[in-house]
C-alpha positions as CSV (number, residue, x, y, z in Angstrom):
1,X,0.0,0.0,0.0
2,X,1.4,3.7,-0.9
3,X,0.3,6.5,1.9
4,X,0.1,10.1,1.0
5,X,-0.9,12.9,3.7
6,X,-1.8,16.3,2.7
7,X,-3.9,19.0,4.0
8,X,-7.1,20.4,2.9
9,X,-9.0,23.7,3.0
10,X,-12.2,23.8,1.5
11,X,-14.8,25.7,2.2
12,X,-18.5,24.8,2.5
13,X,-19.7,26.5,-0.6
14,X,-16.8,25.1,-2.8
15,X,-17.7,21.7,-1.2
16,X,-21.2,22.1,-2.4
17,X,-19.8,22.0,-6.1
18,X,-18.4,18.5,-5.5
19,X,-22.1,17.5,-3.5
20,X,-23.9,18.5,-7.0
21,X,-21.8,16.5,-9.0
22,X,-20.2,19.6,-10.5
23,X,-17.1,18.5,-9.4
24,X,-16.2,14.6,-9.4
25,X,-12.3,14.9,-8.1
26,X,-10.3,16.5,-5.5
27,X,-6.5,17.5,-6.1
28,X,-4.2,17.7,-3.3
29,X,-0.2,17.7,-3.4
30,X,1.8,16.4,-0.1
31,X,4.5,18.1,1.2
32,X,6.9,16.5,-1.8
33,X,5.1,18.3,-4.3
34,X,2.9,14.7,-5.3
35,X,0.1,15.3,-6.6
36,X,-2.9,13.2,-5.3
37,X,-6.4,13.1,-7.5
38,X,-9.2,11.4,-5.8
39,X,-12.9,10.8,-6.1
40,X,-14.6,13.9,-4.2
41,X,-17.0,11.6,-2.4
42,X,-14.5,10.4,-0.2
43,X,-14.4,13.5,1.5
44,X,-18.6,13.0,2.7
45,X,-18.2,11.7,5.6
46,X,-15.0,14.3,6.8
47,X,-17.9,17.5,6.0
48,X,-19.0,19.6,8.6
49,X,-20.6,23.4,8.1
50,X,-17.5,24.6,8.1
51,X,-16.2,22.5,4.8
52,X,-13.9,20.0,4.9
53,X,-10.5,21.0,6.9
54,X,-7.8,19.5,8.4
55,X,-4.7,17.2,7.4
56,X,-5.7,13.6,6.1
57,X,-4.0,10.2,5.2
58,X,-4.6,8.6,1.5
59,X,-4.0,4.2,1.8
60,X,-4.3,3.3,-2.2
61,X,-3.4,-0.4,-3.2
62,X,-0.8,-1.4,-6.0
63,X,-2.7,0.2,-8.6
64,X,-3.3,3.1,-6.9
65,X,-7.1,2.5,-6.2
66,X,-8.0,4.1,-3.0
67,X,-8.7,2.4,-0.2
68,X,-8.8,4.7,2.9
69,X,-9.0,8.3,3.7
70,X,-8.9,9.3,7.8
71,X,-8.9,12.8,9.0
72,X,-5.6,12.7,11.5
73,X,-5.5,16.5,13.0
């Protein structure tokens, strides 16, 4: 398994573009400049009203399928 953390800052109405299916993928870069693209409904159950904040860890498999996303701070 391959584990990226990053950080997130998005506010509650730019969430809402994902929750309408306007958006279907977040983007995120770690602090090595990786770029991580994942499927924005991962991120439902780490929304409050505030948006969805904080730093987060990324478990994909061998083909880089995701398979976890936790809120850790």
């Amino acid at each position: 398994m391959k584990e990226y953390r990053f950080s997130l800052n998005i506010s509650a109405e730019d969430y809402l573009r994902y929750y309408r299916g306007e958006a279907v993928s977040v983007i995120a870069v770690d602090p090595a400049g990786v770029s991580i693209r994942f499927p924005a409904t991962a991120l439902r159950g780490h929304v409050d009203r505030n948006g969805v904040r904080g730093t987060f860890r990324l478990l994909t498999d061998e083909q880089n399928r995701l398979q976890s996303l936790e809120r850790i701070s």
